[in-house]
N, C-alpha and C positions, 0 to 999 in steps of 0.2 A: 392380298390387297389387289385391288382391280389395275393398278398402273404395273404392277407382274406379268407379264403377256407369257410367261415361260409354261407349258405344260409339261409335265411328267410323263412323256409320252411312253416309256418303257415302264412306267407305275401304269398309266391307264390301261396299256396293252395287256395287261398281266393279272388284271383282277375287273370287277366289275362294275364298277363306282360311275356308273351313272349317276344323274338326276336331271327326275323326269318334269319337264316343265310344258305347260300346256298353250297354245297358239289359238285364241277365237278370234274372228274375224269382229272387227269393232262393227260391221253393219251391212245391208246388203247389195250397195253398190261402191262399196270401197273393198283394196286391199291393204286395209289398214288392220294390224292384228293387238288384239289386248292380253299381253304374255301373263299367263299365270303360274305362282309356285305354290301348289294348294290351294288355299283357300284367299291368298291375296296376289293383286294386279303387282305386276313388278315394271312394267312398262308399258307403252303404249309405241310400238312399232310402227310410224307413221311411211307408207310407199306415195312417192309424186303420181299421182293419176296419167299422166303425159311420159315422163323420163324413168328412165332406170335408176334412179337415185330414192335415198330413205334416209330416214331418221328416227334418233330417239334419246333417251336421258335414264343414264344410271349415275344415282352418287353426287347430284347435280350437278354433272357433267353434259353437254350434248353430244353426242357422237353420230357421226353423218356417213351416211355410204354415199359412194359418186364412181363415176368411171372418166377412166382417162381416156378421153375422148370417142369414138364412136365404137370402137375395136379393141380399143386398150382393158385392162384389168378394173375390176371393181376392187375400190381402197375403202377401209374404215379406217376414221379421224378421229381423234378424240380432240377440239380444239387446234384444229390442223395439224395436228402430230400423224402422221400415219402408223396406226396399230398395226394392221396386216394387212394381207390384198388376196385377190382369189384371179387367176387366169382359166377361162375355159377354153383347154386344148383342142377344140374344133368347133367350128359352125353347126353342126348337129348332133355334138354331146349332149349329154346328160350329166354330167359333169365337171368337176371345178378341180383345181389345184390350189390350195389356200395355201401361203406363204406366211407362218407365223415366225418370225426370227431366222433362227437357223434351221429351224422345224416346217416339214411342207407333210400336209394331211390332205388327202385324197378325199373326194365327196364325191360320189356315181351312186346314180339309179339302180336299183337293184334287179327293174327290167323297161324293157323297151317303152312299155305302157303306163306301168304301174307310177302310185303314188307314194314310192317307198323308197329310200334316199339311207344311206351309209357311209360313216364316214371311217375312213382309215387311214393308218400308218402305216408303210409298207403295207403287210399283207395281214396287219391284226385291225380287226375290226373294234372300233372305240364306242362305237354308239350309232343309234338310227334316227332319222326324221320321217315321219308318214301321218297323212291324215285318219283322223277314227276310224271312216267309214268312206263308199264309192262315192258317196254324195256328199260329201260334206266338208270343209276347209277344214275344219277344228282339228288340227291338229297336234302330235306329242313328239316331242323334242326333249331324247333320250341321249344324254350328249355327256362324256367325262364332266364330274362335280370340278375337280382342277382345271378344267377348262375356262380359262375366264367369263365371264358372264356375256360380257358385250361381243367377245366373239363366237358363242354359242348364238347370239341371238342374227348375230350377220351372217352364221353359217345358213340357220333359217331361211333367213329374209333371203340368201342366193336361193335355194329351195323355192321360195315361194314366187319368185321372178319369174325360175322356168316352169309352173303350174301357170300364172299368169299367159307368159307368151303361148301355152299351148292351148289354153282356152281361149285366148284371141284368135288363134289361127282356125283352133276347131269351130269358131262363128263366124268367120269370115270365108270359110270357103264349106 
């Protein structure tokens, strides 16, 4: 059940169980993504054009990401309740520390450059985020199935914030 936020991180670490879900970009001047599980839409990941904030709807539910204030942690809400939250341990990481319950899972870039993102427990690797191809957002979001859905898809959406900010900076300078 999706209000479960508990993963089996000693089950995920230990066998393979992915599932792989797919990230199109809804069009070509937004960063807004249309998550797919095969062959149907599961949501529509909406990012604020201006703020570090997003949104989306599982289960008719709306759940919102926001940060606490300009520095602070990025939280997902499910109707104000906060789910989890994600700290990025430096100004020029690649990386996040997601805090699910008593559970904290690791998300780092797999290199300086690249478009390729992994997330872990300690030092077992759960699953990956990366785009198809060098050109192209569409990306696959290869992430524990006990993973709850809406924080598979906020694991993303962090993913997709630092592709954003580095394409901003790579036009801008």
């Amino acid at each position: 059940m999706e209000s479960d936020l508990a993963v089996d991180t000693a089950q995920s670490a230990s066998r393979p169980g992915t599932h792989l879900l797919r990230a199109v970009p809804a069009g070509w001047f937004t960063w807004d993504y249309e998550i797919w599980d095969g062959e149907e839409i599961v949501t529509r990941l909406r990012t604020h054009w201006l703020k570090e904030t997003g949104s989306f709807e599982l289960g008719g539910h709306t759940h919102e990401i926001s940060r606490e204030g300009w520095w602070g942690d990025f939280v997902l809400a499910r109707e104000e309740e906060a789910l989890c939250r994600a700290t990025k341990p430096g100004i020029f990481s690649r990386s996040f520390r997601i805090h699910l319950g008593e559970e904290t899972l690791d998300l780092e870039s797999t290199s300086m450059w690249g478009n390729k993102f992994v997330l872990k427990y300690g030092e077992s690797k759960l699953g990956t985020i990366e785009t198809e191809g060098t050109f192209t957002l569409k990306s696959r979001i290869a992430l524990p199935g006990d993973l709850p859905l809406a924080v598979r898809l906020f694991t993303f959406w962090l993913v997709a914030i630092l592709w954003r900010r580095e394409m901003n900076a790579a036009a801008s300078g």
